[in-house]
C-alpha positions as CSV (number, residue, x, y, z in Angstrom):
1,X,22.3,17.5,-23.6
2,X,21.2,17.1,-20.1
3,X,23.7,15.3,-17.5
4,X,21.1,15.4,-14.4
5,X,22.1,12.2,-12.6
6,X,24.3,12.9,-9.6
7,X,22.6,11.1,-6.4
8,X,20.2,8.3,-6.0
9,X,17.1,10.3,-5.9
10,X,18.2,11.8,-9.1
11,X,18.4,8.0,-10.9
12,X,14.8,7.3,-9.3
13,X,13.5,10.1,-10.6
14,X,14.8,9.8,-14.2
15,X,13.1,6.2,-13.9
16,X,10.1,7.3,-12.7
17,X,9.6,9.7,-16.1
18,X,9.7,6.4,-17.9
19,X,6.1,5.5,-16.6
20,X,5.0,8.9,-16.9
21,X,1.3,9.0,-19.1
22,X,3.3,11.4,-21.9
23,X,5.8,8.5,-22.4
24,X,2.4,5.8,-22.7
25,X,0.7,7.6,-25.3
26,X,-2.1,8.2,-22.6
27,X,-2.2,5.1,-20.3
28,X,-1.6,5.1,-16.7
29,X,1.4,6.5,-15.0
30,X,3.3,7.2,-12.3
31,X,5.0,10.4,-12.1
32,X,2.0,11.8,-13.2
33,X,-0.6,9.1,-11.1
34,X,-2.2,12.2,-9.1
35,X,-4.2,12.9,-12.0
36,X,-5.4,9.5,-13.0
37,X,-6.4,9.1,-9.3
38,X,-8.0,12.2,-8.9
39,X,-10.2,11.3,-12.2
40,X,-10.8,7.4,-10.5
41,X,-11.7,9.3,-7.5
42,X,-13.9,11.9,-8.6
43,X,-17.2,9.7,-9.1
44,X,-18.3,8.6,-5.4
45,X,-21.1,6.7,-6.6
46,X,-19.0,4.4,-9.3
47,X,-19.3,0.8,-8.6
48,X,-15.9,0.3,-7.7
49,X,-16.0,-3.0,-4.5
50,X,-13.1,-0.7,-2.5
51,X,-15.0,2.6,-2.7
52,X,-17.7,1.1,0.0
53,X,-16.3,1.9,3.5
54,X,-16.1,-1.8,4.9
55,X,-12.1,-2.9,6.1
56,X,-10.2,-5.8,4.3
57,X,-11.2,-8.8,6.2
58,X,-8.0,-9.4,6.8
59,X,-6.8,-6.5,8.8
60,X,-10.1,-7.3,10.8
61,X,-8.8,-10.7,11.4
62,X,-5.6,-9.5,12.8
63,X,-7.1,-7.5,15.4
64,X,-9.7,-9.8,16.2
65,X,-6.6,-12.7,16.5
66,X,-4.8,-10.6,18.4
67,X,-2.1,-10.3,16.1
68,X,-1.6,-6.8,16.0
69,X,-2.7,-4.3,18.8
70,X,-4.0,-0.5,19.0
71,X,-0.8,2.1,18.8
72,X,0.2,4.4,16.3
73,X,-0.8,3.1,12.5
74,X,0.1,4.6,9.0
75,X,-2.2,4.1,5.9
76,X,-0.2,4.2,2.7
77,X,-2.3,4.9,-0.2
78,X,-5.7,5.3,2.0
79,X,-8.1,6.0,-1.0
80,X,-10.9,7.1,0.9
81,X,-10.1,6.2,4.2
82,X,-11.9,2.6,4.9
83,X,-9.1,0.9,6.8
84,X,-8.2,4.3,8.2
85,X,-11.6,4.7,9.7
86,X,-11.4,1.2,11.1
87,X,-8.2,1.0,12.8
88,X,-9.0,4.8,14.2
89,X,-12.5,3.5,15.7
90,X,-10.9,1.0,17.6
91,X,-8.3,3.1,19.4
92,X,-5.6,3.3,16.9
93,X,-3.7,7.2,16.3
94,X,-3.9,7.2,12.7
95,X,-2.0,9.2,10.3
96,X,-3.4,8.2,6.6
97,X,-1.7,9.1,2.8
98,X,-2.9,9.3,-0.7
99,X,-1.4,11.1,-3.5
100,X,-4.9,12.0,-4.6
101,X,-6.5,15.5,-3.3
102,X,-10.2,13.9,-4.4
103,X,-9.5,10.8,-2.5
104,X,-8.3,12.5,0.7
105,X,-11.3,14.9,0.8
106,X,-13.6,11.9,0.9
107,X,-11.6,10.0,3.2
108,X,-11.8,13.6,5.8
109,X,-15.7,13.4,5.2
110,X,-16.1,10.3,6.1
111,X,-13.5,10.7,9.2
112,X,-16.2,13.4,10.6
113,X,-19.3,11.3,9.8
114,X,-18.3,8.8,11.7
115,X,-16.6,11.2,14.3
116,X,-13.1,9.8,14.6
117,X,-9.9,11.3,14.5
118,X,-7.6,10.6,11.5
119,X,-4.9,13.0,10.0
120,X,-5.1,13.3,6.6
121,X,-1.8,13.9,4.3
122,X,-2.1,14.3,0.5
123,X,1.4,14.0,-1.4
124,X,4.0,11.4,-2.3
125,X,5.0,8.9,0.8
126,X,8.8,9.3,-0.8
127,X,8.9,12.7,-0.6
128,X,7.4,14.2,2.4
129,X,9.3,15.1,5.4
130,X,9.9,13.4,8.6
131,X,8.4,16.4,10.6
132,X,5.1,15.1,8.2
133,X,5.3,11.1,8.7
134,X,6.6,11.2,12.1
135,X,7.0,7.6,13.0
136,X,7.3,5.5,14.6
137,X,4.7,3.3,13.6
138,X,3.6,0.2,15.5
139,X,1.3,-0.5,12.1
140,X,1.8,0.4,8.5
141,X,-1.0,-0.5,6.4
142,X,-0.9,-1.1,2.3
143,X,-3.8,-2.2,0.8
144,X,-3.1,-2.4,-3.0
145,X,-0.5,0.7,-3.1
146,X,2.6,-1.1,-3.3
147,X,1.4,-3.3,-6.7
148,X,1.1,0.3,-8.0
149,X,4.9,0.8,-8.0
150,X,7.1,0.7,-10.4
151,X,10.3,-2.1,-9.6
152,X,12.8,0.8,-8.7
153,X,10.7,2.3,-6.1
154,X,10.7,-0.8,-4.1
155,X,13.6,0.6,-3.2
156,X,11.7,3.6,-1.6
157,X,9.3,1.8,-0.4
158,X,11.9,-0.6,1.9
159,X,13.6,3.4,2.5
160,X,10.4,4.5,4.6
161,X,9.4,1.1,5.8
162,X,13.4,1.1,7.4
163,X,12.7,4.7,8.5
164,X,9.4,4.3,10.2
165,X,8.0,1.4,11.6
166,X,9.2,0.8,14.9
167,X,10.5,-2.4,16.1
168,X,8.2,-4.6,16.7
169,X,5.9,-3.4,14.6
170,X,4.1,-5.1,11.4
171,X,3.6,-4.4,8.0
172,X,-0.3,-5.4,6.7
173,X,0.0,-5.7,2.8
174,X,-2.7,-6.5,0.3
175,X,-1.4,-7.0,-3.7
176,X,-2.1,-8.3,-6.4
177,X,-1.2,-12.3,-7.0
178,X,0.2,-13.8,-9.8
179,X,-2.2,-16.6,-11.7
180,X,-5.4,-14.0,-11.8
181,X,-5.9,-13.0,-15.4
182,X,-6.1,-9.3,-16.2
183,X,-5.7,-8.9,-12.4
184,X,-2.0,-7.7,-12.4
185,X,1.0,-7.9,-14.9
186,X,3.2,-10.6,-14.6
187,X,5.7,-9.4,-16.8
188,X,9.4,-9.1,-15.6
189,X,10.9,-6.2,-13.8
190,X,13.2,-6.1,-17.4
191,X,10.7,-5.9,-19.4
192,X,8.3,-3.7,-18.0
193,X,11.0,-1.4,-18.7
194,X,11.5,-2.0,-22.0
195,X,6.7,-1.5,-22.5
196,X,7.5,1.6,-20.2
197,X,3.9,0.6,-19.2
198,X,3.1,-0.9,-15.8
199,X,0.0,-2.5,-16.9
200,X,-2.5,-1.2,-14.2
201,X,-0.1,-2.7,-11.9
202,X,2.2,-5.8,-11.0
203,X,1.1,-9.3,-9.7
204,X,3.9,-10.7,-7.1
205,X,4.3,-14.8,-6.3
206,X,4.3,-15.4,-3.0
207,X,8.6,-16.4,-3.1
208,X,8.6,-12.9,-4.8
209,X,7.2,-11.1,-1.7
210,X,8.9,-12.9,0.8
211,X,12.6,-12.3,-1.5
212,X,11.6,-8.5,-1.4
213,X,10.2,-8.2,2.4
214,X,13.4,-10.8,3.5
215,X,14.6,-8.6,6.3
216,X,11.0,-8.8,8.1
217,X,9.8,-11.8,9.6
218,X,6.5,-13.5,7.7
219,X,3.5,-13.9,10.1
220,X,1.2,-14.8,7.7
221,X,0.7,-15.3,4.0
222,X,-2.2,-15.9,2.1
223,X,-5.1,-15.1,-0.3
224,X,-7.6,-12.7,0.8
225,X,-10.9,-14.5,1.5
226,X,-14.0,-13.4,-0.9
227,X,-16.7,-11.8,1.3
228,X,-20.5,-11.6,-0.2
229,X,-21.8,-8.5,-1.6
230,X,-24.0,-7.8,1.9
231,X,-20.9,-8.3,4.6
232,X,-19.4,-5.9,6.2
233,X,-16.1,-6.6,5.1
234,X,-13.8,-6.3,2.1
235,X,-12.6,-9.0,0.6
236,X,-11.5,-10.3,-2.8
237,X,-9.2,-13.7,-3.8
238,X,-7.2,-12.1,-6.7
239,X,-5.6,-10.3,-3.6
240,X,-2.7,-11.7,-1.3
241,X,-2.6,-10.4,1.8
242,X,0.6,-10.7,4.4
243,X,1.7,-9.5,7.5
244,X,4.9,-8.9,8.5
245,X,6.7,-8.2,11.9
246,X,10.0,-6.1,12.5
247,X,11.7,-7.7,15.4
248,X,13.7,-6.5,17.7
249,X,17.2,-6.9,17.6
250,X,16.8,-9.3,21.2
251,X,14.4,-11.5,19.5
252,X,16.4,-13.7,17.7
253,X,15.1,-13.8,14.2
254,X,13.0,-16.5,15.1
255,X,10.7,-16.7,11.5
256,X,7.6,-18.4,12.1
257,X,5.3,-18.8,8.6
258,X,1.6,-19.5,8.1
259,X,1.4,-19.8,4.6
260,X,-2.4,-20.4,3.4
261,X,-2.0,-19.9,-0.1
């Protein structure tokens, strides 16, 4: 008889062994994801559209409008490094995170191609120490690994955003949109419970990310743009893309919204 629940951290962590690839008769986890990721990672020449080093086009557009400016930046669940790479080449002090080993040691490869300084930490975002993730962070950057989480560990994931981005700072997210068949599971937080499967990952609504992100103010909302095959840029429209702004407690709470869905 095992009686292990005492704390929070002990109730996430029980959850999290729900998703775990043993409990899916082999399908993907998350407790266990290291291993999945290090096998997606492990193939550099797969055809995969986010293994090419180009940015999300969106993240270019919000330098380019201005919108966010060079200062400390943090990459949650860099893969191998793209937006890292970017943001560091034009004067950004990046400190970049994957829970893959394979997908950090290409992302360091291709920080000393292209000569720019990034550091590099391998391990789990919830777990690692402040003396690790430092903070503050005028920019924290997501591109697709918060549609990897299961519901509980949004939780977690508000935790570090709290904890490190510094006011006045923004959240860039890119997830998966509801509508987009086979591109993210719409199924209910309930349910996915009861599959203990998270289906690849979970489509949000636009109302859904706004609920979940309420204590940040929305800057702008909308579908990632589809870039051709030849442009330099990343860029698919099964994506949403948003960025969000912590303000300062002297600005009001004034909540301006570009939605372009």
């Amino acid at each position: 008889m095992d009686r292990t629940v005492r704390t929070v951290d002990d109730l996430l962590a029980l959850l999290d062994g729900l998703f775990t690839s043993e409990s899916q008769a082999g399908r993907l986890g998350t407790g266990d994801g290291k291993d999945f990721w290090d096998r997606f990672y492990a193939d550099r020449s797969r055809p995969v559209p986010f293994f090419e080093a180009k940015p999300d086009e969106n993240l270019v557009a919000y330098l380019d409008q201005g919108l966010i400016a060079p200062g400390r930046a943090l990459d949650l669940g860099c893969g191998a490094g793209r937006n890292a790479l970017h943001l560091a080449s034009h004067g950004f002090e990046v400190d970049a995170l994957d829970l893959s080993p394979a997908a950090i040691a290409w992302a360091e490869d291709r920080a000393r191609q292209a000569g720019v300084a990034v550091r590099f930490f391998r391990g789990d975002a919830f777990a690692l120490s402040t003396t690790e993730l430092t903070g503050p962070y005028d920019l924290v950057v997501d591109s697709g690994c918060f549609h990897h989480l299961p519901p509980h560990r949004r939780i977690s994931y508000l935790a570090l955003l709290d904890r490190v981005l510094a006011p006045g700072g923004h959240l860039a997210l890119t997830s998966f949109a509801a509508g987009e068949q086979g591109m993210g599971s719409e199924l209910a937080d309930a349910d996915l419970y009861h599959e203990r499967d998270l289906q690849g990952g979970l489509a949000y609504t636009p109302e859904a990310l706004r609920r979940i992100f309420s204590d940040l103010t929305e800057v702008e909302l909308r579908r990632m743009r589809q870039e051709p095959r030849e442009s330099p840029l990343f860029g698919v429209p099964f994506l949403w893309t948003a960025l969000f702004r912590r303000d300062s407690p002297a600005s009001g709470g004034v909540h301006p919204v570009h939605d372009l869905a």
